[in-house]
Every structure is written in C-alpha cells, then in structure tokens.
Short mmCIF file of the C-alpha atoms (twelve columns), coordinates in Angstrom:
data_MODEL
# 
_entry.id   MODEL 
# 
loop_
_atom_site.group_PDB 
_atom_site.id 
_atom_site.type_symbol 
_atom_site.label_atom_id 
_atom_site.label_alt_id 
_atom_site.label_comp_id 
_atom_site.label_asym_id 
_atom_site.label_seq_id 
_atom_site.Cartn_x 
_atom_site.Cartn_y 
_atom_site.Cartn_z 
_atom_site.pdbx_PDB_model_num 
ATOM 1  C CA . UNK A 1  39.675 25.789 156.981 1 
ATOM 2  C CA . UNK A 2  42.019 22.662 156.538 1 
ATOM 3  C CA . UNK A 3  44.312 22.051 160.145 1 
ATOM 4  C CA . UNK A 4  47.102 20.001 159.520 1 
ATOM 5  C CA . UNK A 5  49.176 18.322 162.429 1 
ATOM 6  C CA . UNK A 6  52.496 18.556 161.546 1 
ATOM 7  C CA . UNK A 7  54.349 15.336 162.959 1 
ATOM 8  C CA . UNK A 8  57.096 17.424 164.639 1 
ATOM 9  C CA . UNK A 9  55.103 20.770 165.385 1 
ATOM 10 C CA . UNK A 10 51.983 19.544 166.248 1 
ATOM 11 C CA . UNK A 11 48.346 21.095 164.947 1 
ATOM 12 C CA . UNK A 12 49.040 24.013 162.421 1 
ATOM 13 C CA . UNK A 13 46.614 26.401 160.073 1 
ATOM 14 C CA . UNK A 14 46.932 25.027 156.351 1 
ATOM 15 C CA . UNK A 15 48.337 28.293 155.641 1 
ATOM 16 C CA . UNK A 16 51.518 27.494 157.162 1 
ATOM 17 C CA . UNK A 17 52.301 24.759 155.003 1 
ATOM 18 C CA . UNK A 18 53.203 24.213 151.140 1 
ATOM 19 C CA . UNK A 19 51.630 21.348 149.136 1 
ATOM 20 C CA . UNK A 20 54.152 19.160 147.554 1 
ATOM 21 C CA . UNK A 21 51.812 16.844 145.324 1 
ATOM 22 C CA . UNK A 22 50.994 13.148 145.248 1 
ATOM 23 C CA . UNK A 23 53.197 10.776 146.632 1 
ATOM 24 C CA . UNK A 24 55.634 8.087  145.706 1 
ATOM 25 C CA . UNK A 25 56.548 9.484  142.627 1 
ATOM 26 C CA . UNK A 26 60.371 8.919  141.660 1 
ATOM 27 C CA . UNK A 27 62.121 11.261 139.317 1 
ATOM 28 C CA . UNK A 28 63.409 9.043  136.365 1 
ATOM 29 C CA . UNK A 29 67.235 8.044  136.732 1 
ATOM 30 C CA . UNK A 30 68.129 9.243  133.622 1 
ATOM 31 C CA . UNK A 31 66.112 11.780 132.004 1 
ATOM 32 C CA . UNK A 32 67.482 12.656 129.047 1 
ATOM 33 C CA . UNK A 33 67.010 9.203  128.082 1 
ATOM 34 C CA . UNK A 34 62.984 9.222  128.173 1 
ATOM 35 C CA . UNK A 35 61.129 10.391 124.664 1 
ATOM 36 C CA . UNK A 36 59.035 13.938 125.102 1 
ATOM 37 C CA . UNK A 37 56.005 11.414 125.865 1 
ATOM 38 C CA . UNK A 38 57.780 9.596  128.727 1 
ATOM 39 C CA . UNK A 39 58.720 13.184 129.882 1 
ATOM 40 C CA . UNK A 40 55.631 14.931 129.444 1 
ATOM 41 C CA . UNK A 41 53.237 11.642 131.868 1 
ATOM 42 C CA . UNK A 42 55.881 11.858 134.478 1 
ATOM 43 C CA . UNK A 43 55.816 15.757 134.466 1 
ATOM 44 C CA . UNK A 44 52.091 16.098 133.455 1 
ATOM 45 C CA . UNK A 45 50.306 12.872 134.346 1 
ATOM 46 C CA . UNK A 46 49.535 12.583 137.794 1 
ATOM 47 C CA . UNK A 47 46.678 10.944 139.814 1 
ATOM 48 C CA . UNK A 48 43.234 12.168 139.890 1 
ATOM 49 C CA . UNK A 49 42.362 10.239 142.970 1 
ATOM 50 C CA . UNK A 50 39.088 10.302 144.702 1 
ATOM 51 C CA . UNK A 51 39.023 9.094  148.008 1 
ATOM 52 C CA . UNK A 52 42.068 8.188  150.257 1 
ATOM 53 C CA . UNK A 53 45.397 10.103 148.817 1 
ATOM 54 C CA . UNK A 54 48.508 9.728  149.670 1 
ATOM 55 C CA . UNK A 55 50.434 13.481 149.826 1 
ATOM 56 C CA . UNK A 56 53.299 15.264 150.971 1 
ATOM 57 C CA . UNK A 57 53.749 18.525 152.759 1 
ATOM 58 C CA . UNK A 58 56.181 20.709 154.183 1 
ATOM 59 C CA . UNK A 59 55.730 22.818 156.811 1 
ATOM 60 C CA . UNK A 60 57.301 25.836 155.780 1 
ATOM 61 C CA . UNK A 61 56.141 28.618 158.470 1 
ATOM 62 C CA . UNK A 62 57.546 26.343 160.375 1 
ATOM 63 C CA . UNK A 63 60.217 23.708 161.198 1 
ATOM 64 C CA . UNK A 64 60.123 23.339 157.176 1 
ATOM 65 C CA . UNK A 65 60.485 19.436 157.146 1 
ATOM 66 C CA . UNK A 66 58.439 17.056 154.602 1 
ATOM 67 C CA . UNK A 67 55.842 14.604 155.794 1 
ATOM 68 C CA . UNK A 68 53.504 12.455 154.094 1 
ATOM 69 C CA . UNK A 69 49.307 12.981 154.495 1 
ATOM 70 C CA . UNK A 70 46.524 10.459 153.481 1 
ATOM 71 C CA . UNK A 71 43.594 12.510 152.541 1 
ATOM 72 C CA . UNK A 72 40.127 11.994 151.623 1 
ATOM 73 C CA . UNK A 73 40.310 13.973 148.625 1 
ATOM 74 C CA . UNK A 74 35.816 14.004 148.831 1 
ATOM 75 C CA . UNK A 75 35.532 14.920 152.266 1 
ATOM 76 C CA . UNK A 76 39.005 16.524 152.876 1 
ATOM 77 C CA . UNK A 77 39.763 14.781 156.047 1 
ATOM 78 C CA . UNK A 78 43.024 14.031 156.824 1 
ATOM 79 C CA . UNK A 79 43.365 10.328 157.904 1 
ATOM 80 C CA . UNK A 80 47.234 9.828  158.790 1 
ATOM 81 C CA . UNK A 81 50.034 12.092 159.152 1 
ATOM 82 C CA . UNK A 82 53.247 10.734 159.326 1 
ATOM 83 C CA . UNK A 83 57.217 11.428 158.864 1 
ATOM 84 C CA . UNK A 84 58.913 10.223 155.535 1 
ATOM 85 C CA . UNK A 85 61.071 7.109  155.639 1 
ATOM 86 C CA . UNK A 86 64.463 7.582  154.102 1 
# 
C-alpha cells in the first residue's frame, strides 16, 4: 500500500487521492492549430520514465488541492512532496 503525505493534510492512504499524470506538461495555446500528429504526442505521448518522476496528485477525499510528487517509478518511493507554484 502506497501512503502519500499530502502537503496540506498530512499522511493519507493512496486511496484517497486521484492520479493526475506526469508533470510539466502545458496544454498547447492554440490547438486547433497543431496537425492530428502534433495532437495525437501531446495527448498520447507521454513519458515512460524509470526512476525519479515528477507527478501530480490531488487529494480528492480530502481538501481536493493539486500537489506535485517525485517518485521512484522502480521502487515506488515517494521522494518529495510539495505544493504547485502558480
């Protein structure tokens, strides 16, 4: 079982949280703009990372805010948890 610690809740079961994907990814400014193979890497094309991952979550059993997580994607240990900078 996966324990996440939520930067404002504190230590939480993986099953309260939802997996948001990789991280750093940017939705294109103007979409209808990119040909269907543009489209289809930045829908379809992600990462395949193994080792250290950069993720985000939301914690949505709970105070249902967004926060990154670095993650061993071998080992699945969770090496930094941290708020989002806007």
């Amino acid at each position: 079982m996966l324990f996440i610690k939520c930067p404002y809740c504190g230590e939480r079961d993986e099953s309260e949280f939802h997996y948001g994907g990789e991280a750093d990814i940017s939705r294109p400014e103007e979409p209808s703009k990119l040909k269907d193979i543009e489209w289809g890497n930045y829908l379809f094309m992600k990462k395949n990372t193994k080792g250290i991952f950069s993720e985000i979550w939301s914690h949505s059993s709970g105070c249902r805010k967004w926060f990154r997580v670095d993650r061993n994607t071998v080992t699945n240990d969770i090496i930094r948890v941290y708020e989002i900078n806007k």
